[in-house]
C-alpha positions as CSV (number, residue, x, y, z in Angstrom):
1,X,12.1,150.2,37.9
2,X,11.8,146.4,37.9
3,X,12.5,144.2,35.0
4,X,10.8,140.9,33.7
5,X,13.1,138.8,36.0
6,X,12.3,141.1,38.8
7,X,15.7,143.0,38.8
8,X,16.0,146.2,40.3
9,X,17.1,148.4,37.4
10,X,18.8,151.6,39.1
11,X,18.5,155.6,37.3
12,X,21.9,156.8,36.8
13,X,21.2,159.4,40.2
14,X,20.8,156.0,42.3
15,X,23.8,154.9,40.7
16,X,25.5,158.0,42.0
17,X,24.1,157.3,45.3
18,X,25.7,153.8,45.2
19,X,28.8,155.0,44.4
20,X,28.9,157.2,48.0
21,X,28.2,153.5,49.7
22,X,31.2,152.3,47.6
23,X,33.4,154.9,48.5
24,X,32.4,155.1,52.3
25,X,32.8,150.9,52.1
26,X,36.3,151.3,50.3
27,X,37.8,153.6,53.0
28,X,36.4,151.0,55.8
29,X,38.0,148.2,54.2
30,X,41.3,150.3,53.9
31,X,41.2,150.8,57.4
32,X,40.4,147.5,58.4
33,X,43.2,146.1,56.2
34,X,45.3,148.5,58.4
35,X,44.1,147.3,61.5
36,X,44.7,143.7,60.5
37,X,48.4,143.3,61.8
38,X,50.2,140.4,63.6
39,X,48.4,140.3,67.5
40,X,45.3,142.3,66.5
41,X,42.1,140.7,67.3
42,X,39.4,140.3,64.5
43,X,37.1,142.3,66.5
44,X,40.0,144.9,66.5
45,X,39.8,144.6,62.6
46,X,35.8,145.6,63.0
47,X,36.1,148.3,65.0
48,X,38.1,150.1,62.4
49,X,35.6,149.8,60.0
50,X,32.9,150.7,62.1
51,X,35.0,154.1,63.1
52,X,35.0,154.4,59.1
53,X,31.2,154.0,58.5
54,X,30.2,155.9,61.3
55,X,32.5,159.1,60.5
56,X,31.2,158.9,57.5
57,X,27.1,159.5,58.9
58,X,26.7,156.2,56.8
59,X,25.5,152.5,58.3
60,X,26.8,149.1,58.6
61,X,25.1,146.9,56.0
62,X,25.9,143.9,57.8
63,X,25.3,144.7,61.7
64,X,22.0,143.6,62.5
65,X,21.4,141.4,59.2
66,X,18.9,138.2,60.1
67,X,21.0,138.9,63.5
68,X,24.6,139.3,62.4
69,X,26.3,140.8,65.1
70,X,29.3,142.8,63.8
71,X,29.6,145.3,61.5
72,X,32.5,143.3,58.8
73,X,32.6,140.0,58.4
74,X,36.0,138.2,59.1
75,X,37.2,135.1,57.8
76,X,40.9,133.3,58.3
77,X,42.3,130.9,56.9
78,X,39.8,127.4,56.3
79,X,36.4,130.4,56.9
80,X,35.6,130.9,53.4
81,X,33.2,133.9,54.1
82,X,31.0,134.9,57.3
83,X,33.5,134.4,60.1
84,X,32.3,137.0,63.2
85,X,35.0,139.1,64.8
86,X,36.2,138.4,68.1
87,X,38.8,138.1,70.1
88,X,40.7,135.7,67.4
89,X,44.2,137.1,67.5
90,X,45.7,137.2,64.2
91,X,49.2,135.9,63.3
92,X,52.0,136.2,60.7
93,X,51.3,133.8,57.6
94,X,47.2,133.7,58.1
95,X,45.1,134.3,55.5
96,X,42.6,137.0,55.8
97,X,39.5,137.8,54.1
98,X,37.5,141.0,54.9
99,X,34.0,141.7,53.4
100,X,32.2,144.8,54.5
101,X,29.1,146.5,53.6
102,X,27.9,150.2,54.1
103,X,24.3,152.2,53.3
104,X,23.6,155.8,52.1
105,X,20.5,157.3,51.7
106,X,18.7,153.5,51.4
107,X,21.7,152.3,49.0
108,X,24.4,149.7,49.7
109,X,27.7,148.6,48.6
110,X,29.6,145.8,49.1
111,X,33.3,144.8,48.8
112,X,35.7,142.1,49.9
113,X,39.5,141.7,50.0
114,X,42.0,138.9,50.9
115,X,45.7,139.1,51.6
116,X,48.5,137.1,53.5
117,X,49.7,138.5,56.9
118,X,53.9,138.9,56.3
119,X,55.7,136.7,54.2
120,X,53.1,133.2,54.3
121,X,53.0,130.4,52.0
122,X,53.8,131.1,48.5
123,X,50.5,128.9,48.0
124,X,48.1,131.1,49.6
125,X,49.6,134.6,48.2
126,X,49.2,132.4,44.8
127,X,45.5,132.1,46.1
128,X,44.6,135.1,47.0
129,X,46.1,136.7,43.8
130,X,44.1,134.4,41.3
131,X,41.1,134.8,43.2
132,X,41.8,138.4,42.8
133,X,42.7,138.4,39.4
134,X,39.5,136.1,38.6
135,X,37.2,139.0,40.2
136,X,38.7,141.7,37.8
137,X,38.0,139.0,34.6
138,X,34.7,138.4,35.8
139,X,34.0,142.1,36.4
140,X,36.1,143.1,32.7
141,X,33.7,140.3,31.0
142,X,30.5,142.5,31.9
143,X,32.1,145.1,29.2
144,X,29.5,144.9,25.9
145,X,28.3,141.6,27.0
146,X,25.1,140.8,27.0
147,X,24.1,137.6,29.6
148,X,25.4,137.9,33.2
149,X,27.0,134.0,32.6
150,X,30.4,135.7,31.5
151,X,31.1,136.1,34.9
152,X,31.4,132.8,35.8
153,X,33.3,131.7,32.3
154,X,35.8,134.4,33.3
155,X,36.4,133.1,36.4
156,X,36.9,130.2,36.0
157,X,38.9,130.3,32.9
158,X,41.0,132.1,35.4
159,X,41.5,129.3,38.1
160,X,42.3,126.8,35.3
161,X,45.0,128.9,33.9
162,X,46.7,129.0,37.4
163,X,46.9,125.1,37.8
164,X,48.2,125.1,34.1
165,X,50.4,127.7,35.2
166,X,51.2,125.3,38.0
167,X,50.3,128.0,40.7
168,X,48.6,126.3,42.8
169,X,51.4,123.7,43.8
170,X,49.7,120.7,41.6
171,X,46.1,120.8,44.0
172,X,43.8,122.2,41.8
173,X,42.1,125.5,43.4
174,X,38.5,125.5,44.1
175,X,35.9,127.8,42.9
176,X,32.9,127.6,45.5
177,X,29.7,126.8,44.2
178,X,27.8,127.1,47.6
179,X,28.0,131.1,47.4
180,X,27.8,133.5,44.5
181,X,27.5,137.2,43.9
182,X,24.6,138.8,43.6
183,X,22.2,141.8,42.6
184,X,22.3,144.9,44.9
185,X,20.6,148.5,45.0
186,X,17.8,149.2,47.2
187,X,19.0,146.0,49.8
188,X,22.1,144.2,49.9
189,X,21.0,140.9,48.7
190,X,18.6,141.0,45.8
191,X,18.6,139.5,42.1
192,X,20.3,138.2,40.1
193,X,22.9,135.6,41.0
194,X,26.1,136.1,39.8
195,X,27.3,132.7,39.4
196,X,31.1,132.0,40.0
197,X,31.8,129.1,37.5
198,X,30.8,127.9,34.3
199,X,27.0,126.5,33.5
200,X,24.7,126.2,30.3
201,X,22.8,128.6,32.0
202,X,23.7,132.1,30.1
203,X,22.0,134.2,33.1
204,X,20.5,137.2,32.9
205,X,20.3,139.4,30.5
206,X,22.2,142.8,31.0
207,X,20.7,145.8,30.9
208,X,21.6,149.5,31.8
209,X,20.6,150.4,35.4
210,X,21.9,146.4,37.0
211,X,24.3,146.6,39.6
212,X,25.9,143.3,40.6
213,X,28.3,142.0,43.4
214,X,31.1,140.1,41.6
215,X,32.4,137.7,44.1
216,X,34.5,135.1,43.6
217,X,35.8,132.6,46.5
218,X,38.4,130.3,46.1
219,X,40.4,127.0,48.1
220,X,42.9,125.3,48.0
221,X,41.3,122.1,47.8
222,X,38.1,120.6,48.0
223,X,35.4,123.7,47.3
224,X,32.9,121.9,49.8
225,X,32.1,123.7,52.4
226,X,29.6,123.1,56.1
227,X,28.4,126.0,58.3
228,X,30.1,126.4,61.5
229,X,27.8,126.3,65.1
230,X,27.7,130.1,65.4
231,X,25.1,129.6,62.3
232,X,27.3,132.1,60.5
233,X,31.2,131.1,59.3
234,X,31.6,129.2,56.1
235,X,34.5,126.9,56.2
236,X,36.1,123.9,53.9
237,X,35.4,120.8,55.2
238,X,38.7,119.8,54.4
239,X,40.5,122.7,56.0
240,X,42.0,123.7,53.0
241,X,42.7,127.8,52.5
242,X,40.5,130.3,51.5
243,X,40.2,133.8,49.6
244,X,37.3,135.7,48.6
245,X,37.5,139.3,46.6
246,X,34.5,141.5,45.4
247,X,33.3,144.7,44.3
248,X,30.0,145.9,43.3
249,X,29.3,147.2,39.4
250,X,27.1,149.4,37.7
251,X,25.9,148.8,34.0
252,X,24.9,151.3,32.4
253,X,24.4,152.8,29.1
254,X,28.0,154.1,28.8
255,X,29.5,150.8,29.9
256,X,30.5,149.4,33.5
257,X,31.9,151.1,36.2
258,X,33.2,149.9,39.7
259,X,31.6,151.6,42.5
260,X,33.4,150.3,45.1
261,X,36.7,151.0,43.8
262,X,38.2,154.2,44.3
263,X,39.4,154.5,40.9
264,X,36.6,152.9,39.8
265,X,38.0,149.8,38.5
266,X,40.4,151.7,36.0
267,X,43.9,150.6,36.7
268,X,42.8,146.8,37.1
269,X,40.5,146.4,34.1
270,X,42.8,148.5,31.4
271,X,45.2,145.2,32.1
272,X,41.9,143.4,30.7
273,X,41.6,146.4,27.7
274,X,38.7,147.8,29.3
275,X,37.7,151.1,30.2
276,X,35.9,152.5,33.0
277,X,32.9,154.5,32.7
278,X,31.8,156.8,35.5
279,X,28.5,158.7,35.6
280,X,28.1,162.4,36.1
């Protein structure tokens, strides 16, 4: 089940099991990104989610997690990732990132979306659609490639195009280099890393059975980032914006597919010339 570099490699009847996570974690992030309206509270925004999961006889990946206390994460505006619903009321022009996590039968997924609340700053939609757009390149580049280091080309080959497209207002966007994606199956967090910018490091090599969170996050500004006192939310240190998108991926012998996507990826990668390829 294991490779040499100690990755859990998944049969295609795990992947299938996955795939229910995916599905269960799509429809909670659907109803989350409902819930997230101008006046809602954050922890209004986890309670949908958590009506989602539990309707669905599935359970919260995150609740519980080294002590995380809420079953999404939700992070606006400077939070880069990690931010703990509450009673944060939301408000027109925030940015908000949502990343949840559900488990079936012993097998997660995990997803994350961004979006602007009403009209906003043409800045942060810009954002939050080339962070968006750099998950789906990352996530197309796992297509008949053979080292898991394509991800983080893509990516960022993706952010540079949108300060050359002068996107990003002249401030170059930040990719984050403090978090990356990682391996999942059996437990949320496992390996490899899935880096989100370019290294001479190639990465791991691909092979039929990996599943891999593809997660890009990206500023406004500087991509440092410091840990706020609740041990938990990630923010700039400058204050500058963030977004954060991600979906988990099967590879397998027929190609990728995207298990937390209800189409499975196919609308968004066919813009990259990629096709899907579900099991079963």
């Amino acid at each position: 089940m294991f490779g040499r570099e100690r990755v859990e490699l998944k049969t295609p009847e795990q992947v299938l099991v996955m795939r229910r996570a995916g599905l269960v974690v799509a429809d909670a992030l659907a109803a989350a990104r409902a819930a997230a309206v101008p006046g809602a509270t954050t922890a209004d925004v986890d309670a949908a989610a958590a009506a989602v999961i539990a309707a669905a006889g599935a359970q919260p990946s995150f609740l519980g997690y080294h002590g995380y206390p809420a079953t999404v994460c939700v992070s606006v505006n400077d939070e880069v990732v990690h931010g703990i619903p509450g009673d944060r009321v939301l408000a027109d022009g925030d940015v908000v990132s949502i990343d949840c996590g559900a488990v079936v039968d012993g097998w997660h997924g995990d997803s994350a979306l961004s979006f602007v609340l009403g009209e906003g700053d043409p800045l942060d939609r810009a954002l939050v659609e080339t962070t968006e757009d750099a998950m789906w390149a990352g996530i197309a580049a796992l297509a008949g490639a053979d080292r898991l280091g394509v991800v983080g080309d893509a990516v960022e080959d993706v952010v540079d195009a949108a300060h050359e497209r002068g996107a990003d207002g002249g401030v170059r966007f930040g990719v984050v280099e403090d978090y990356v994606g990682h391996g999942i199956g059996s437990q949320m967090h496992q390996p490899p890393d899935v880096l989100n910018y370019r290294t001479r490091d190639r990465g791991a090599r691909l092979r039929p059975g990996m599943c891999v969170a593809v997660e890009p996050m990206v500023v406004r500004g500087d991509q440092r980032t410091r840990v706020l006192a609740d041990d938990w939310t990630v923010v700039t240190q400058d204050g500058s914006r963030a977004a954060h998108w991600e979906h988990t991926v099967a590879v397998h012998d027929a190609g990728i597919w995207v298990l937390t996507a209800r189409d499975g990826g196919a609308e968004a990668l066919a813009r990259h010339g990629v096709t899907v390829a579900p099991l079963g």
